[in-house]
Chimera marker file (.cmm) of the C-alpha trace (Angstrom):
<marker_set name="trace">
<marker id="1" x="-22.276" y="-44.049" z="-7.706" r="1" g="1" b="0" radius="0.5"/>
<marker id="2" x="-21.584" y="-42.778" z="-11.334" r="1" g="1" b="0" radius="0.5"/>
<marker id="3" x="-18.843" y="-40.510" z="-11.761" r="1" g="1" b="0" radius="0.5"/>
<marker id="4" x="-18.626" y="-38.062" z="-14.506" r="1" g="1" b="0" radius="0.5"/>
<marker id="5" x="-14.421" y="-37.200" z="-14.955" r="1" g="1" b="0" radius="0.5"/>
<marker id="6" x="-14.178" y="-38.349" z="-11.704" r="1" g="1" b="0" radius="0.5"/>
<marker id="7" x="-16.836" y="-36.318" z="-9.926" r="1" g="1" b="0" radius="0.5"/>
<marker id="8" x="-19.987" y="-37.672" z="-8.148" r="1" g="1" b="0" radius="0.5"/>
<marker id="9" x="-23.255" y="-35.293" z="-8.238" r="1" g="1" b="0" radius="0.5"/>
<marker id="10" x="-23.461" y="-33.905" z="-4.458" r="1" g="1" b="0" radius="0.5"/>
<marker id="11" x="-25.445" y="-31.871" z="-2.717" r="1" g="1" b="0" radius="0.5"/>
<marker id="12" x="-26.053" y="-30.226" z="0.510" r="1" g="1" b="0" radius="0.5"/>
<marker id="13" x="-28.589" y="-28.874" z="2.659" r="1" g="1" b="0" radius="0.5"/>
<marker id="14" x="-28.099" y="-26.049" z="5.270" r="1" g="1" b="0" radius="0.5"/>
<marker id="15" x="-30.905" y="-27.738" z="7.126" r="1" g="1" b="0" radius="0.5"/>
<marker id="16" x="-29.500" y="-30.919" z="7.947" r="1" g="1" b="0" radius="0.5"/>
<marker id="17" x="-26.161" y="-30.279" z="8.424" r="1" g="1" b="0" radius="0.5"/>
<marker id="18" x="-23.745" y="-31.082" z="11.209" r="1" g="1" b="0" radius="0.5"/>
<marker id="19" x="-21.036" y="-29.108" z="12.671" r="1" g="1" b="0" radius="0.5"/>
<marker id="20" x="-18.161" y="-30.763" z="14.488" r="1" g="1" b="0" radius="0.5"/>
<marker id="21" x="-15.476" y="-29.695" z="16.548" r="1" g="1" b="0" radius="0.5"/>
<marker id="22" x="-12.795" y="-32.074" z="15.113" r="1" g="1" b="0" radius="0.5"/>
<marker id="23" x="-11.046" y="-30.234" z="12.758" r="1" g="1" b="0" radius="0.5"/>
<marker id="24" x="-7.490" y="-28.067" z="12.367" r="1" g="1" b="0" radius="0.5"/>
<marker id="25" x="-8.245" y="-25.401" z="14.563" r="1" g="1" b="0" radius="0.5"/>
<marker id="26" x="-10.075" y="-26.108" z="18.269" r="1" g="1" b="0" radius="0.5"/>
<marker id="27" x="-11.819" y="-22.535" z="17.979" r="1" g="1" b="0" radius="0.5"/>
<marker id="28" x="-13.850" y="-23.303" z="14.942" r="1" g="1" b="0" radius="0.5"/>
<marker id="29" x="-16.810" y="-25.860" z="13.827" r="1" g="1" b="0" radius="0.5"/>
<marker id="30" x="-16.090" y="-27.408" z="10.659" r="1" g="1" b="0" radius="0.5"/>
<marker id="31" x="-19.234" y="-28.854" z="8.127" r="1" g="1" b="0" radius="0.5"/>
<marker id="32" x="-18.295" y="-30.790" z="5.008" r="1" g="1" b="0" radius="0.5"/>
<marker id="33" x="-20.149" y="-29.960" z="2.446" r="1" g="1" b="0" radius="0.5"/>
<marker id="34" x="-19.798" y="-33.776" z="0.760" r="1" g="1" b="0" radius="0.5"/>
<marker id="35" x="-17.025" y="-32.310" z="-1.985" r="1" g="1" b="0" radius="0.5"/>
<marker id="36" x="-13.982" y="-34.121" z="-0.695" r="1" g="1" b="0" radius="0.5"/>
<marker id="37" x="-16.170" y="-37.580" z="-1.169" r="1" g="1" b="0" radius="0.5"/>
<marker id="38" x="-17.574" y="-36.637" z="-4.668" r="1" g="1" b="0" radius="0.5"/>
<marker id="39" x="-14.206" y="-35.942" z="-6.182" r="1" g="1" b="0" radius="0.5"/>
<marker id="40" x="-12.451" y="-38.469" z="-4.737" r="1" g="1" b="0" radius="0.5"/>
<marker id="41" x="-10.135" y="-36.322" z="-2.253" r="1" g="1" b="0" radius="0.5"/>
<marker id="42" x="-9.482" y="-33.741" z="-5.546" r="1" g="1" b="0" radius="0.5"/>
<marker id="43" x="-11.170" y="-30.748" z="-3.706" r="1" g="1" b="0" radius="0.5"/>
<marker id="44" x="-13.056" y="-30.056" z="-0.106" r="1" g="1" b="0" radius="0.5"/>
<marker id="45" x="-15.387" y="-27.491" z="1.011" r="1" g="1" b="0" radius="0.5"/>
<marker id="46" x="-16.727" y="-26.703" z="4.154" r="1" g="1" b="0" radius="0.5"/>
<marker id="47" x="-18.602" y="-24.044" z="6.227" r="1" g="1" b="0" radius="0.5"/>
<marker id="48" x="-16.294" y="-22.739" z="9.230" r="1" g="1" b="0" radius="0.5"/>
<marker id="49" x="-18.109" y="-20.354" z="12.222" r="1" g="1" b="0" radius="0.5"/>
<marker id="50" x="-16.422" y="-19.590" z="14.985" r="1" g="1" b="0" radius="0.5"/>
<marker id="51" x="-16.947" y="-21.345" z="18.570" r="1" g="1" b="0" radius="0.5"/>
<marker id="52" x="-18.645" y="-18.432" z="20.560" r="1" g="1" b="0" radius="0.5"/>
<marker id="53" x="-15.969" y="-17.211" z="23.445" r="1" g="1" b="0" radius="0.5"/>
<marker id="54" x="-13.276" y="-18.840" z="22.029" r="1" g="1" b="0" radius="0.5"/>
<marker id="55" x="-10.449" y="-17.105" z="20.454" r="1" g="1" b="0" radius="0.5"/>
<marker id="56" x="-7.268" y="-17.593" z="18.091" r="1" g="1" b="0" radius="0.5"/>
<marker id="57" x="-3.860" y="-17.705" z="19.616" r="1" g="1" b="0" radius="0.5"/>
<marker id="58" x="-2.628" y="-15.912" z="16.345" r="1" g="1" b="0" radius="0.5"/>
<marker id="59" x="-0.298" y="-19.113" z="15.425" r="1" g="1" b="0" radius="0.5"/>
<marker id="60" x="1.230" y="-18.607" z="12.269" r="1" g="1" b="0" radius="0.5"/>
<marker id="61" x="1.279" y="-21.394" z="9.527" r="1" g="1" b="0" radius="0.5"/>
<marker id="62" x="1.225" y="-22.296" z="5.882" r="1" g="1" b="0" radius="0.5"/>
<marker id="63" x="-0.325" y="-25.031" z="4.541" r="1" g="1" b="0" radius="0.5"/>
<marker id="64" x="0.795" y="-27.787" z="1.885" r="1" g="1" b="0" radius="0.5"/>
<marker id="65" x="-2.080" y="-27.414" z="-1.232" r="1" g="1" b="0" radius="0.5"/>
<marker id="66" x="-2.658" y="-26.368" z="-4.606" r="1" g="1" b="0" radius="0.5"/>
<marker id="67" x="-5.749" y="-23.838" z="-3.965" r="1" g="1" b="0" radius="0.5"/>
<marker id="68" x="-7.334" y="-22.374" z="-0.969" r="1" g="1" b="0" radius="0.5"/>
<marker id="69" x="-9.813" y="-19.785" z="-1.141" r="1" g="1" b="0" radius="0.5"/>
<marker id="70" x="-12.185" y="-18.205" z="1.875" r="1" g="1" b="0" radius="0.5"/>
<marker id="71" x="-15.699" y="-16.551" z="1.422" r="1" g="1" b="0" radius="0.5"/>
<marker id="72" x="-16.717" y="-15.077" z="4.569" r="1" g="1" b="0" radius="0.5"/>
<marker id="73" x="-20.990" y="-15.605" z="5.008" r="1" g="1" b="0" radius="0.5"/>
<marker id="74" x="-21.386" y="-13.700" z="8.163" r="1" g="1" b="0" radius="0.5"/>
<marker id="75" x="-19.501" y="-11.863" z="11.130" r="1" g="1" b="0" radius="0.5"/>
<marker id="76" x="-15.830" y="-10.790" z="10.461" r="1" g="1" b="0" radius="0.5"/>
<marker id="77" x="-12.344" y="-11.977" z="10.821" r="1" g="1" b="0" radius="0.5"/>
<marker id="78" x="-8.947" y="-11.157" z="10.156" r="1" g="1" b="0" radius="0.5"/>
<marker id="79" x="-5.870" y="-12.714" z="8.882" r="1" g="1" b="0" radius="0.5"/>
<marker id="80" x="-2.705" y="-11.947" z="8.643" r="1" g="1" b="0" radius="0.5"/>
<marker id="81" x="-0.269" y="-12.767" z="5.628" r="1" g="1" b="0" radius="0.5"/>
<marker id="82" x="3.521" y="-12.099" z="5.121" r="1" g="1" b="0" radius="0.5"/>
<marker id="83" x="4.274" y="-9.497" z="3.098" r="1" g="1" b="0" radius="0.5"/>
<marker id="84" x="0.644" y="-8.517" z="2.888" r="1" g="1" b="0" radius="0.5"/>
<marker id="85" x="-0.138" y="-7.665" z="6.142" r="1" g="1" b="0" radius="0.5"/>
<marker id="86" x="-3.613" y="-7.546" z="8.239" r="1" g="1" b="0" radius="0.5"/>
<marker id="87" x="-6.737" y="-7.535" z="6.615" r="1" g="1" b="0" radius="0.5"/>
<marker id="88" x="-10.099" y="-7.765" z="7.779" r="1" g="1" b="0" radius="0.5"/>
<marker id="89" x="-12.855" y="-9.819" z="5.708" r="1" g="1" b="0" radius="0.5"/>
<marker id="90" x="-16.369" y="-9.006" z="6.376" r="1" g="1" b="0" radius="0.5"/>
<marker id="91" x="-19.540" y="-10.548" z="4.973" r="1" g="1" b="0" radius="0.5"/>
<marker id="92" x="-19.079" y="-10.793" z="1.167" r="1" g="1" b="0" radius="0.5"/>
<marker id="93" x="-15.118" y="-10.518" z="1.334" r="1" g="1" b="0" radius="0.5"/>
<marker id="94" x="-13.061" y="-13.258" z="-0.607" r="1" g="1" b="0" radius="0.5"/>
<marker id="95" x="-9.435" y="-14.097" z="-0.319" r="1" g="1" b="0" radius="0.5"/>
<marker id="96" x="-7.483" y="-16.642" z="-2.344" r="1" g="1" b="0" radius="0.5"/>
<marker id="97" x="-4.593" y="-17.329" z="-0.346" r="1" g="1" b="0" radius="0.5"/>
<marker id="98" x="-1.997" y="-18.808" z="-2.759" r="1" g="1" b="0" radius="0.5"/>
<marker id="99" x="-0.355" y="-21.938" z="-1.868" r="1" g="1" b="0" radius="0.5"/>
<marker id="100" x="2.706" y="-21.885" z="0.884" r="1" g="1" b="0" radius="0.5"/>
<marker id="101" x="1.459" y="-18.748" z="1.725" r="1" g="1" b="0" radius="0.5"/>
<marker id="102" x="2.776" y="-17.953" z="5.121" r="1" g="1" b="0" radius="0.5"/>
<marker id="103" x="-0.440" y="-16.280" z="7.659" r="1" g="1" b="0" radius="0.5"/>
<marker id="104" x="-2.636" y="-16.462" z="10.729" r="1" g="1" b="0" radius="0.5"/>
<marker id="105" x="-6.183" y="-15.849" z="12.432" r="1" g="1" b="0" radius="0.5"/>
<marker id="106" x="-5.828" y="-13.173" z="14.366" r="1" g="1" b="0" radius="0.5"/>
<marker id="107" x="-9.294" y="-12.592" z="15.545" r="1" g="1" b="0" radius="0.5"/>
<marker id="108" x="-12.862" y="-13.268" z="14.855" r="1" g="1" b="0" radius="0.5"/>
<marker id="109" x="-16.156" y="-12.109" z="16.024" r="1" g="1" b="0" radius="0.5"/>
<marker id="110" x="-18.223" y="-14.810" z="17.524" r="1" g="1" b="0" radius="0.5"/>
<marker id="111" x="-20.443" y="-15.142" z="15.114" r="1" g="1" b="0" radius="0.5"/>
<marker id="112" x="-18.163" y="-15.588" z="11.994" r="1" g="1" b="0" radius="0.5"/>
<marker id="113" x="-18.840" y="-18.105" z="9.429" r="1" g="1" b="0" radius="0.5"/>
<marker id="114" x="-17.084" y="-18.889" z="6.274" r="1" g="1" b="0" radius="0.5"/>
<marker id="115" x="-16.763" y="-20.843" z="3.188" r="1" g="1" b="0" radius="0.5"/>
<marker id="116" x="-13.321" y="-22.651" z="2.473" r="1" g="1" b="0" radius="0.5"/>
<marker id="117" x="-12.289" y="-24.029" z="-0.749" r="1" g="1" b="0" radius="0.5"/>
<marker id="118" x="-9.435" y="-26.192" z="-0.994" r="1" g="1" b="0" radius="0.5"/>
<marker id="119" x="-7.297" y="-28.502" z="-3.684" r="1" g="1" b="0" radius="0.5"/>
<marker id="120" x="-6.489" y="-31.544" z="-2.489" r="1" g="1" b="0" radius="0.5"/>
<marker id="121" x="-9.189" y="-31.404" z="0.611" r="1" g="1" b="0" radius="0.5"/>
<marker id="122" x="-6.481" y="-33.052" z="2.814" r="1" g="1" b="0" radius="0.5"/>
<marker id="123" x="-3.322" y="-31.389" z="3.228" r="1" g="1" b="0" radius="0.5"/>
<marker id="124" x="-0.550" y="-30.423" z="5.637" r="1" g="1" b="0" radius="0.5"/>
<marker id="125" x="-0.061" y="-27.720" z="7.862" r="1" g="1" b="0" radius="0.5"/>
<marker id="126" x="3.374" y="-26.355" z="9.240" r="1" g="1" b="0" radius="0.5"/>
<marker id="127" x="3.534" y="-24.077" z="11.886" r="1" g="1" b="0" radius="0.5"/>
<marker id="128" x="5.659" y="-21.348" z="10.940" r="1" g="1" b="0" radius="0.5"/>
<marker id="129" x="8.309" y="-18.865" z="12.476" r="1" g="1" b="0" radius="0.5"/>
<marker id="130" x="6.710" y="-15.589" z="13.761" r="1" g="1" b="0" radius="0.5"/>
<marker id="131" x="6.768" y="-12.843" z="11.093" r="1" g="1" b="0" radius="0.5"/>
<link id1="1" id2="2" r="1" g="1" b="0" radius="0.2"/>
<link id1="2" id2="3" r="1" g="1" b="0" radius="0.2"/>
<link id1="3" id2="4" r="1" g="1" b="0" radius="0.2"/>
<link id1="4" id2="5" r="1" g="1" b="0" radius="0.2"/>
<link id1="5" id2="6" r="1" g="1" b="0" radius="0.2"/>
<link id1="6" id2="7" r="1" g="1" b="0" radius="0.2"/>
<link id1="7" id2="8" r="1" g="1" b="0" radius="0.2"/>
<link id1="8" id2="9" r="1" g="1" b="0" radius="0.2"/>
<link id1="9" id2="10" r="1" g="1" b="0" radius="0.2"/>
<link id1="10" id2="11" r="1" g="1" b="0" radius="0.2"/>
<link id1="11" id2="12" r="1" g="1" b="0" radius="0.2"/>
<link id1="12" id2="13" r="1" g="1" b="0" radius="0.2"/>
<link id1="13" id2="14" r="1" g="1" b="0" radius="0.2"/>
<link id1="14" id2="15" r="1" g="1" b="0" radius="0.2"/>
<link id1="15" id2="16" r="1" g="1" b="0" radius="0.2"/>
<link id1="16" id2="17" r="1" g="1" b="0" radius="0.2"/>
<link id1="17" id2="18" r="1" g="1" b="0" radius="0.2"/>
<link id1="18" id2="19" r="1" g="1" b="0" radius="0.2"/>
<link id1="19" id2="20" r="1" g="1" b="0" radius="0.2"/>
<link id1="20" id2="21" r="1" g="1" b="0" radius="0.2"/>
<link id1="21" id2="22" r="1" g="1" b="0" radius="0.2"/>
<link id1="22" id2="23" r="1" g="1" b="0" radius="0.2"/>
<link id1="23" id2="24" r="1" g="1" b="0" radius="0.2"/>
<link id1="24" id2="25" r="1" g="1" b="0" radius="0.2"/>
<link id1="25" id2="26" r="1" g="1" b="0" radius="0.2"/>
<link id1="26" id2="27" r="1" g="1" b="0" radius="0.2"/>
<link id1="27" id2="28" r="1" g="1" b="0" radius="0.2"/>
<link id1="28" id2="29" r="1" g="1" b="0" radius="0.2"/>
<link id1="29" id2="30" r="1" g="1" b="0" radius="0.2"/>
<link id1="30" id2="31" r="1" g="1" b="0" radius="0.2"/>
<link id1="31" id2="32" r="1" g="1" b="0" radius="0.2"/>
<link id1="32" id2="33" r="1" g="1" b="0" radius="0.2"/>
<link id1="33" id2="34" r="1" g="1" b="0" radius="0.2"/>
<link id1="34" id2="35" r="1" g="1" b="0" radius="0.2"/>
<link id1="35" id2="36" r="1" g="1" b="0" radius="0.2"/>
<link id1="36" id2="37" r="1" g="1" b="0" radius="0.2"/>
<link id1="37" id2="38" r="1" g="1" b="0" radius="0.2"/>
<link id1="38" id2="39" r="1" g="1" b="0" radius="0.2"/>
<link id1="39" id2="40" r="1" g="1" b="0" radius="0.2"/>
<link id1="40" id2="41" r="1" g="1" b="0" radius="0.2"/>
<link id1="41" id2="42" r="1" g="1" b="0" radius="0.2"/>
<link id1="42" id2="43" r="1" g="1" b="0" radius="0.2"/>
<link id1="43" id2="44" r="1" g="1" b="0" radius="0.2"/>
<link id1="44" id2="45" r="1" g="1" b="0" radius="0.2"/>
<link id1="45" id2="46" r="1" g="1" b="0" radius="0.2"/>
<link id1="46" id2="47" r="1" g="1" b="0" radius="0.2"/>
<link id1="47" id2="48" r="1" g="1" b="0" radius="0.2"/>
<link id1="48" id2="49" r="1" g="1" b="0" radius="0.2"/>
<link id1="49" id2="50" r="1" g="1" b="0" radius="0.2"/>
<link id1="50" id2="51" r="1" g="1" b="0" radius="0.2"/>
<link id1="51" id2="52" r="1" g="1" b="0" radius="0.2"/>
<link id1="52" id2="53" r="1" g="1" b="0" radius="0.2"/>
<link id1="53" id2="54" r="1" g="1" b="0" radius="0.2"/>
<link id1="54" id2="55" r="1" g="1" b="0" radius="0.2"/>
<link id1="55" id2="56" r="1" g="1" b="0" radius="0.2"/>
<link id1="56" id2="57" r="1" g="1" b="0" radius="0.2"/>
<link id1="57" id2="58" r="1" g="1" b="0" radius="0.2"/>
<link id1="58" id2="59" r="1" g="1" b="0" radius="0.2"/>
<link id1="59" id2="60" r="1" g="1" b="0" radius="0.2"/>
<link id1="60" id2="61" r="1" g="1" b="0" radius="0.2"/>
<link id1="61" id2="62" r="1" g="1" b="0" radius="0.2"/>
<link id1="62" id2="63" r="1" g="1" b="0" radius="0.2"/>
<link id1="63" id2="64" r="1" g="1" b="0" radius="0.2"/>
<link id1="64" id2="65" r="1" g="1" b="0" radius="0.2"/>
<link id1="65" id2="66" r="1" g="1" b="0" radius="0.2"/>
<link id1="66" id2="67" r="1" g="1" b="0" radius="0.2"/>
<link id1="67" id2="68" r="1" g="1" b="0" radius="0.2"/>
<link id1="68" id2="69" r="1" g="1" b="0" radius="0.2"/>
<link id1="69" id2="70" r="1" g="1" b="0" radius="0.2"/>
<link id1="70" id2="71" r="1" g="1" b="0" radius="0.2"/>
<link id1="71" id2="72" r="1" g="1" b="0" radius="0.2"/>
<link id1="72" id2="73" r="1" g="1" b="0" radius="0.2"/>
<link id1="73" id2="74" r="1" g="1" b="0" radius="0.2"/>
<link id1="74" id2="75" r="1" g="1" b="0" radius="0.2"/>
<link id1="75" id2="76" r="1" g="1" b="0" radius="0.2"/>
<link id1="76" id2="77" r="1" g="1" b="0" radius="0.2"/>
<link id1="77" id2="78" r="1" g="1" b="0" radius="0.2"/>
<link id1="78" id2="79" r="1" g="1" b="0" radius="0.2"/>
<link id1="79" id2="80" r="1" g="1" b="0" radius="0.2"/>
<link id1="80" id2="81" r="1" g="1" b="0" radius="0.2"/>
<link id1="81" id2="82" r="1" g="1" b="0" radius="0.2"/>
<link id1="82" id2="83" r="1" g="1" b="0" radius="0.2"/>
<link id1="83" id2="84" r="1" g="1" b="0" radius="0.2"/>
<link id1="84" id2="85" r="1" g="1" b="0" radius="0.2"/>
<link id1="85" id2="86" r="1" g="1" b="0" radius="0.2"/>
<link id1="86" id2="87" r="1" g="1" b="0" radius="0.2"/>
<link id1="87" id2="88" r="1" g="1" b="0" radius="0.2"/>
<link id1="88" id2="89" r="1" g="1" b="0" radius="0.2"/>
<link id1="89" id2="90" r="1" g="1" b="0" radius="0.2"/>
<link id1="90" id2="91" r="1" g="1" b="0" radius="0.2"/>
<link id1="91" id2="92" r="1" g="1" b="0" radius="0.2"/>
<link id1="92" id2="93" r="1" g="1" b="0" radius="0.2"/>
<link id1="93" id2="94" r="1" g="1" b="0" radius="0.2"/>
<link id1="94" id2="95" r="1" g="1" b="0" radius="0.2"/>
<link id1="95" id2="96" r="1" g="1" b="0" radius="0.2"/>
<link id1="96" id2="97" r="1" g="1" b="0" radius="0.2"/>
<link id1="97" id2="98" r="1" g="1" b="0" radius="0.2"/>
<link id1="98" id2="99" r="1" g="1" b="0" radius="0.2"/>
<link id1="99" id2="100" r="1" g="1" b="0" radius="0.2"/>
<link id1="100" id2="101" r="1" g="1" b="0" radius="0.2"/>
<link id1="101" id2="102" r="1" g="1" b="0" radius="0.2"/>
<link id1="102" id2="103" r="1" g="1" b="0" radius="0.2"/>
<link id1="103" id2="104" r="1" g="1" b="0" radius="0.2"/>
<link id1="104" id2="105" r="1" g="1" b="0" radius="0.2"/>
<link id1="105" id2="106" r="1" g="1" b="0" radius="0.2"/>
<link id1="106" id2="107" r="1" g="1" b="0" radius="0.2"/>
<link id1="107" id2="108" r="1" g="1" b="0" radius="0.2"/>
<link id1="108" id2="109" r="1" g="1" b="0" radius="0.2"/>
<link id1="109" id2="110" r="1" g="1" b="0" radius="0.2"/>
<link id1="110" id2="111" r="1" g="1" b="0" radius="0.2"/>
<link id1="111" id2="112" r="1" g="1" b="0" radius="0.2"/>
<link id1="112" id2="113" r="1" g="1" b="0" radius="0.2"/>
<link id1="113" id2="114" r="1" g="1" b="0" radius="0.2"/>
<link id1="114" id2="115" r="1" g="1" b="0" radius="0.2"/>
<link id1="115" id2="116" r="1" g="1" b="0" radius="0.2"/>
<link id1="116" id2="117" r="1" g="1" b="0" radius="0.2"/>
<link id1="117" id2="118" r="1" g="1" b="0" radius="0.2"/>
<link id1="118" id2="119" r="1" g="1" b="0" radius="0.2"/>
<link id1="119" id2="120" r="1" g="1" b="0" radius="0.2"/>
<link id1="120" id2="121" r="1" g="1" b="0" radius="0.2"/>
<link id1="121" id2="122" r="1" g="1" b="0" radius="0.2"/>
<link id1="122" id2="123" r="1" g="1" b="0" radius="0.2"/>
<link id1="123" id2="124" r="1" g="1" b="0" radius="0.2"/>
<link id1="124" id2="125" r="1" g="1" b="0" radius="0.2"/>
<link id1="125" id2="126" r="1" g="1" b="0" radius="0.2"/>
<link id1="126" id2="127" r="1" g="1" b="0" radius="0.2"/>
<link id1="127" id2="128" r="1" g="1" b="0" radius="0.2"/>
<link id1="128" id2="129" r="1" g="1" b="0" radius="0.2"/>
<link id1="129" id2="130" r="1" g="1" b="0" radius="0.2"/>
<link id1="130" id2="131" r="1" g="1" b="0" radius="0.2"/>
</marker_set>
């Protein structure tokens, strides 16, 4: 595999991708998008949809990274963040949620999928106090 500043060419395809159920939160499908392996752990990406009936407990958390940023593809869902309160992202909507930032899911519709950016792709979670 060549590297170029420690980043492999990667790409792919909507068509062949798999979805799996092992991933932070039992209510969602997770499918890496190859970034984690092609930057050596640097950065992940992956596509999130909701599972259909299931739904958020609302937990709150914060999680231990450098960058995490969420581009909703379809359906709806809202977070909630302290000190910024509830928002609902729609198709189209972005959100960079700095890092440490205390929030949770709230809800989803059942046909929600996103995009999730993140730096490192691995990190901690902490479930937090409720705000």
């Amino acid at each position: 595999m060549s590297l170029w500043k420690n980043q492999a060419f990667a790409i792919s395809h909507g068509d062949n991708g798999v979805f799996e159920g092992a991933g932070l939160r039992p209510f969602f499908e997770y499918r890496q998008l190859g970034i984690s392996e092609a930057t050596q752990g640097a950065y992940g990406a992956h596509v999130i949809r909701a599972v259909p009936g299931m739904e958020s407990p609302g937990t709150w958390h914060s999680h231990d990274l450098d960058f995490q940023m969420v581009y909703v593809t379809q359906g709806w869902v809202v977070f909630e963040y302290e000190g910024q309160g509830e928002h609902i992202l729609r198709a189209g909507s972005c959100v960079l949620q700095p890092p440490g930032i205390i929030h949770r899911e709230v809800r989803h519709s059942d046909d929600m999928e996103l995009i999730e950016v993140t730096a490192p792709a691995v990190f901690t979670t902490k479930e937090e106090d409720a705000r």
